[in-house]
Structures are given as C-alpha cells and as structure tokens.
PyMOL commands that place a pseudoatom at each C-alpha (Angstrom):
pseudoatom trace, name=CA, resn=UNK, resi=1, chain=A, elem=C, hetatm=0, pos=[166.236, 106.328, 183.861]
pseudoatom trace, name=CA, resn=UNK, resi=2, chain=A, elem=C, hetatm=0, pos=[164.629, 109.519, 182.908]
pseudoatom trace, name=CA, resn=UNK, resi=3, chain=A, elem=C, hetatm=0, pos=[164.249, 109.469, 179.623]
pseudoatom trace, name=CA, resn=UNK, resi=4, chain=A, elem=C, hetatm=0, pos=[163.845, 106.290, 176.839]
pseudoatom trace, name=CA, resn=UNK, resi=5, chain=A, elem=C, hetatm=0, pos=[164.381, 107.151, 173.050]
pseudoatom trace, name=CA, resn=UNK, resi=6, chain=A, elem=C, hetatm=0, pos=[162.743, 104.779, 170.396]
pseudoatom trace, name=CA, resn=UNK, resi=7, chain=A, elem=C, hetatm=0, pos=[163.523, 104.968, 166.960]
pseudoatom trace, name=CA, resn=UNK, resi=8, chain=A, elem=C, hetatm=0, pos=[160.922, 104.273, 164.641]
pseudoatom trace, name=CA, resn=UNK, resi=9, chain=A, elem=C, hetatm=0, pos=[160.968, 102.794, 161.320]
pseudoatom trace, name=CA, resn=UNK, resi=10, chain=A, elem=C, hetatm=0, pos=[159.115, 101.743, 158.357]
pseudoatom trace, name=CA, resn=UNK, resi=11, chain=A, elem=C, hetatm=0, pos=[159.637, 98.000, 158.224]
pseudoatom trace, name=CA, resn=UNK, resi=12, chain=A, elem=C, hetatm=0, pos=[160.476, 96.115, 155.008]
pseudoatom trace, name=CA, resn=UNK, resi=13, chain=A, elem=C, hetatm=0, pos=[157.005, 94.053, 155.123]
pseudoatom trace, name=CA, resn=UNK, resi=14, chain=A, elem=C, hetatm=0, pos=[155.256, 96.377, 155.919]
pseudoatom trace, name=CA, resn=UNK, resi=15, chain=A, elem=C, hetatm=0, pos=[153.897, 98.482, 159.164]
pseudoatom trace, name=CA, resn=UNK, resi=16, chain=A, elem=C, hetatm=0, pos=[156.360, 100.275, 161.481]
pseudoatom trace, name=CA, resn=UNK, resi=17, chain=A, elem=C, hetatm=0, pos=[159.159, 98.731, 164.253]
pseudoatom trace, name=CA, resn=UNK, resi=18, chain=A, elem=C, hetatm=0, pos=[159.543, 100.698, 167.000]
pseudoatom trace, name=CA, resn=UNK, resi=19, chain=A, elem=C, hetatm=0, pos=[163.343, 99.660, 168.797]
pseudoatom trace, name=CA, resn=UNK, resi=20, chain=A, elem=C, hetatm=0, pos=[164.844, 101.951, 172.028]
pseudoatom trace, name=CA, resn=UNK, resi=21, chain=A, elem=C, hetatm=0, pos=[168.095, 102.846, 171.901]
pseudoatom trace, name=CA, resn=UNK, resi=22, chain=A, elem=C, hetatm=0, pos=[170.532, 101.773, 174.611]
pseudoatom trace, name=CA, resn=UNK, resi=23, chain=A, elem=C, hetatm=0, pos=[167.723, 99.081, 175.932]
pseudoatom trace, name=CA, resn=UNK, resi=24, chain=A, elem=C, hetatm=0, pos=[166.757, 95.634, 174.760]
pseudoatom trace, name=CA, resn=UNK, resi=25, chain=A, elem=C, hetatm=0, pos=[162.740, 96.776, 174.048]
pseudoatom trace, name=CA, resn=UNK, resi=26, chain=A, elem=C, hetatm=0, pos=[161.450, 96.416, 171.108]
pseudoatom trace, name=CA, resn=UNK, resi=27, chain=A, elem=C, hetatm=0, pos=[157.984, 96.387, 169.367]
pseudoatom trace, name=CA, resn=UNK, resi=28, chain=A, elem=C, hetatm=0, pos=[156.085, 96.412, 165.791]
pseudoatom trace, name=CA, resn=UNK, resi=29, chain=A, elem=C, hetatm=0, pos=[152.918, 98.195, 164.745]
pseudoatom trace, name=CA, resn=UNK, resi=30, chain=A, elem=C, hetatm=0, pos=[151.059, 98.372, 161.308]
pseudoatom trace, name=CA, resn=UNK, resi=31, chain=A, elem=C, hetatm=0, pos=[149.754, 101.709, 161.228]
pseudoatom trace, name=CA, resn=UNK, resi=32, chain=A, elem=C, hetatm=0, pos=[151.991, 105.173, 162.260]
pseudoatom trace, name=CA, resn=UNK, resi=33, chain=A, elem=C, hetatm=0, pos=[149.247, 105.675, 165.315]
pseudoatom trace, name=CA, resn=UNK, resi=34, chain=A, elem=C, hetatm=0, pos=[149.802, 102.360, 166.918]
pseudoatom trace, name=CA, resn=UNK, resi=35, chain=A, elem=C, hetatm=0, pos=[153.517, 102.596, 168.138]
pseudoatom trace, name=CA, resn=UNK, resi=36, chain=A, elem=C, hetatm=0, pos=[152.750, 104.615, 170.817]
pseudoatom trace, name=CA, resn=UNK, resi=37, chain=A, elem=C, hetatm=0, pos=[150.793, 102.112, 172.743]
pseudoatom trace, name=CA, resn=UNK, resi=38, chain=A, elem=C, hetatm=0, pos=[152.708, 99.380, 171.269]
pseudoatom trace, name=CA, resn=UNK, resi=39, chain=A, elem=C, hetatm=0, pos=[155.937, 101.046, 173.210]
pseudoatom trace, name=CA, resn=UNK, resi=40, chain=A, elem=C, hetatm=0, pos=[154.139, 101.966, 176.215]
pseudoatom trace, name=CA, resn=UNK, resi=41, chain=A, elem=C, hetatm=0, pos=[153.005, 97.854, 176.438]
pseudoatom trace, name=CA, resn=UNK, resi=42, chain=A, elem=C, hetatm=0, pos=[156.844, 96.741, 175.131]
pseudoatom trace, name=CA, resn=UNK, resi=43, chain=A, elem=C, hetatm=0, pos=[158.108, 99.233, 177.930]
pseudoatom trace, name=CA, resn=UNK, resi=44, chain=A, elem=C, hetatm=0, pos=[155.400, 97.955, 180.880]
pseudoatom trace, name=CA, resn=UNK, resi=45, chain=A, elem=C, hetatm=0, pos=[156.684, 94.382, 180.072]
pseudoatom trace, name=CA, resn=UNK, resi=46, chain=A, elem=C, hetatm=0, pos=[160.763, 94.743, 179.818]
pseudoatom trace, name=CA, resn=UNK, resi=47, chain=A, elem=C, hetatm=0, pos=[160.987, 97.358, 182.463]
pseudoatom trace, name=CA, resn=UNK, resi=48, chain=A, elem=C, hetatm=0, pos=[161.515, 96.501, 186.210]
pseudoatom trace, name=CA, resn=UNK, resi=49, chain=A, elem=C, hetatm=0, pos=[158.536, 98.310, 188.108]
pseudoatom trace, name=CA, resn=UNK, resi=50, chain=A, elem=C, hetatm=0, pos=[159.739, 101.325, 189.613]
pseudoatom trace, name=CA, resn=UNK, resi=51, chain=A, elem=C, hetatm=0, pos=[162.406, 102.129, 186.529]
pseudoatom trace, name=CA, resn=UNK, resi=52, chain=A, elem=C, hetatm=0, pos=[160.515, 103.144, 184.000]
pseudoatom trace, name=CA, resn=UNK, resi=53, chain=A, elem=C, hetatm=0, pos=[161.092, 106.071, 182.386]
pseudoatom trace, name=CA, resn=UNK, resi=54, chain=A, elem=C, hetatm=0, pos=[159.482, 109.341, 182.914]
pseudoatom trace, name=CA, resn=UNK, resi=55, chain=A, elem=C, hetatm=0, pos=[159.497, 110.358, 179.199]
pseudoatom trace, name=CA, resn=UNK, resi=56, chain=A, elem=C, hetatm=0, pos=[159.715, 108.087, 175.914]
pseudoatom trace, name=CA, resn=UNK, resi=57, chain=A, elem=C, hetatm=0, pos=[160.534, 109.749, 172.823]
pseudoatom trace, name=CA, resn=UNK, resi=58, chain=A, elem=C, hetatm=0, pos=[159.611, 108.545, 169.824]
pseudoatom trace, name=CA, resn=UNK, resi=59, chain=A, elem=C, hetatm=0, pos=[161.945, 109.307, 166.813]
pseudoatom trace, name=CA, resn=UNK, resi=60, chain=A, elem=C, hetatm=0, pos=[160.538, 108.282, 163.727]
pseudoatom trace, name=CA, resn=UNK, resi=61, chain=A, elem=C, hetatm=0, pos=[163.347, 107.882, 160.806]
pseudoatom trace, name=CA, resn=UNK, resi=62, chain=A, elem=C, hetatm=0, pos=[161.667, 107.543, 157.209]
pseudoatom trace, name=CA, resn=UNK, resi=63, chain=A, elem=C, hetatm=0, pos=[164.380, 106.677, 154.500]
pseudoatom trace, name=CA, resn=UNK, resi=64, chain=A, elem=C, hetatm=0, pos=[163.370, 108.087, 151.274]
pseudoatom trace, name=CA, resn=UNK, resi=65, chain=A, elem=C, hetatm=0, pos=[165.820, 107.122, 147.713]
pseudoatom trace, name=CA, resn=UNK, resi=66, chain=A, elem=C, hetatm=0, pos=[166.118, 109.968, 145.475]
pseudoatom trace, name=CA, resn=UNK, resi=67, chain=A, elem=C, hetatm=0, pos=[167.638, 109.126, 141.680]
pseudoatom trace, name=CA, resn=UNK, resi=68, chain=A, elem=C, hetatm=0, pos=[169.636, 112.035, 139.684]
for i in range(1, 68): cmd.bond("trace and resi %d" % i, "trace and resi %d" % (i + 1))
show_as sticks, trace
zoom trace
C-alpha cells in the first residue's frame, strides 16, 4: 500500500475522529494538532510491519449548517 487516506471529523462530543478509508484503523483526538500522531500510533498498531504506507493523508471534512 502506498498511500492511506484518513478522513477527519469533528466528533459529536467533542474533539476530532480520525477513520481511513478502505482500512479498519481508526483513532480520536481532542485538539485539531493531535490526529496526526494519533494516526501514525492507530496505523503502527493495525498495520502488519513491512505494509505500511508510505504516505497518509489526512482529509479533514468540517460540516458547517447554513439557514436561509
């Protein structure tokens, strides 16, 4: 695998999730900073040594609701 997309989102509660695409990893953080390590940790752990991906792109998605 070359290449592992996250998409990251403001959760509900509070803080951020961080979930890849295509691959059972997930992770949570509570500040916008912290899911980068959090996904490099959540990748170390759920990724066989020797696959991991050269590049992990974060996408972060921010859902705004706009009245008329």
């Amino acid at each position: 695998m070359t290449e592992l997309v996250f998409l990251v989102e403001e959760a509900p509660e509070g803080g951020y999730t961080a979930r890849a695409l295509g691959v059972p990893v997930f992770t949570g953080a509570d500040t916008l900073e912290q899911p980068r390590q959090a996904v490099r940790d959540a990748v170390r752990c759920h990724v066989d040594p020797g696959t991991e991906s050269r590049v992990i792109r974060l996408h972060l998605v921010r859902e705004e609701v706009l009245t008329p």
